[in-house]
C-alpha positions in Angstrom: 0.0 0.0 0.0 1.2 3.3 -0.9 -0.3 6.7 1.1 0.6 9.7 -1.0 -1.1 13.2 0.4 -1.6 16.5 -0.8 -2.7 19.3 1.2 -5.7 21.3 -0.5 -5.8 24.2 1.9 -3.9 24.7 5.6 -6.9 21.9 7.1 -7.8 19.9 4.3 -5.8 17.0 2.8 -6.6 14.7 -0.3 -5.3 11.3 0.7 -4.6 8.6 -2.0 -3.9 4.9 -1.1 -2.6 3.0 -3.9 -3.2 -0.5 -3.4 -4.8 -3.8 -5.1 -7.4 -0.9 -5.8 -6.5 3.0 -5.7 -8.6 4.8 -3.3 -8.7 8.9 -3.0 -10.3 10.7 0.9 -10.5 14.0 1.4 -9.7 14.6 5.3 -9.8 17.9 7.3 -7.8 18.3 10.4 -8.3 21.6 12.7 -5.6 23.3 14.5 -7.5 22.2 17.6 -7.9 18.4 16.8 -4.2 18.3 15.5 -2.8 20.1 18.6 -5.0 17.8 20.8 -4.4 14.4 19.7 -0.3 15.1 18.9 0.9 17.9 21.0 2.2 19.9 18.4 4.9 17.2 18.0 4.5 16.2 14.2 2.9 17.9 11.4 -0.3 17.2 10.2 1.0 15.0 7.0 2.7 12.9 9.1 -0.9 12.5 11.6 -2.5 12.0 8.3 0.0 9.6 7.3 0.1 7.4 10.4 -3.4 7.6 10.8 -3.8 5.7 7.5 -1.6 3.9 8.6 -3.7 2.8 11.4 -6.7 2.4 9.3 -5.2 0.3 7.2 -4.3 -2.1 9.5 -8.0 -2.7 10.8 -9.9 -2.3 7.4 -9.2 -2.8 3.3 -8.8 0.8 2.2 -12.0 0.6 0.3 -13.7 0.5 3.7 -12.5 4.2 4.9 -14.4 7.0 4.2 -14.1 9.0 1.0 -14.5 12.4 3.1 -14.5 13.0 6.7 -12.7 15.0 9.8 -9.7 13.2 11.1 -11.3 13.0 15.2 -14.3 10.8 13.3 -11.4 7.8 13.5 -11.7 7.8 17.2 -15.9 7.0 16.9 -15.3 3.9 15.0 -11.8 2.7 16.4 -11.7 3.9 20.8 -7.9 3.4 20.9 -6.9 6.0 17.9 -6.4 9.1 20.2 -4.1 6.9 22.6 -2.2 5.7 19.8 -2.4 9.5 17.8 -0.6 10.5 21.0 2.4 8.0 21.0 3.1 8.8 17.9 6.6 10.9 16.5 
């Protein structure tokens, strides 16, 4: 799987996932969600990234939203904010 994002405006991302099929979300992540699940301590790519990353690991990539706010993770999967938090 391949995660390739481009950032449409300062809190909205278009997220492709290349994979057995090629998937495209559109994600938006406030300063306020971003500060609050990492701190500050990585950028919002890389939250984007490893969120994905997360994702992808419980569900095919054709099973994730095609648009949606990056806190709506936590309502389907409990443990994303804990993990968001480890994260570097």
């Amino acid at each position: 799987m391949t995660i390739s994002i481009t950032a449409k405006d300062q809190d909205t991302f278009s997220v492709t996932v290349t994979g057995s099929s090629t998937t495209t979300h559109t994600v938006t992540i406030s300063d306020q969600i971003h500060s609050k699940l990492t701190g500050g301590k990585i950028s919002k790519e890389t939250l984007l990234e490893k969120s994905f990353e997360f994702l992808l690991q419980r569900e095919p990539n054709t099973s994730i939203l095609s648009q949606f706010r990056i806190e709506v993770i936590s309502q389907y999967f409990p443990d994303y904010a804990n993990q968001a938090s480890t994260w570097k």
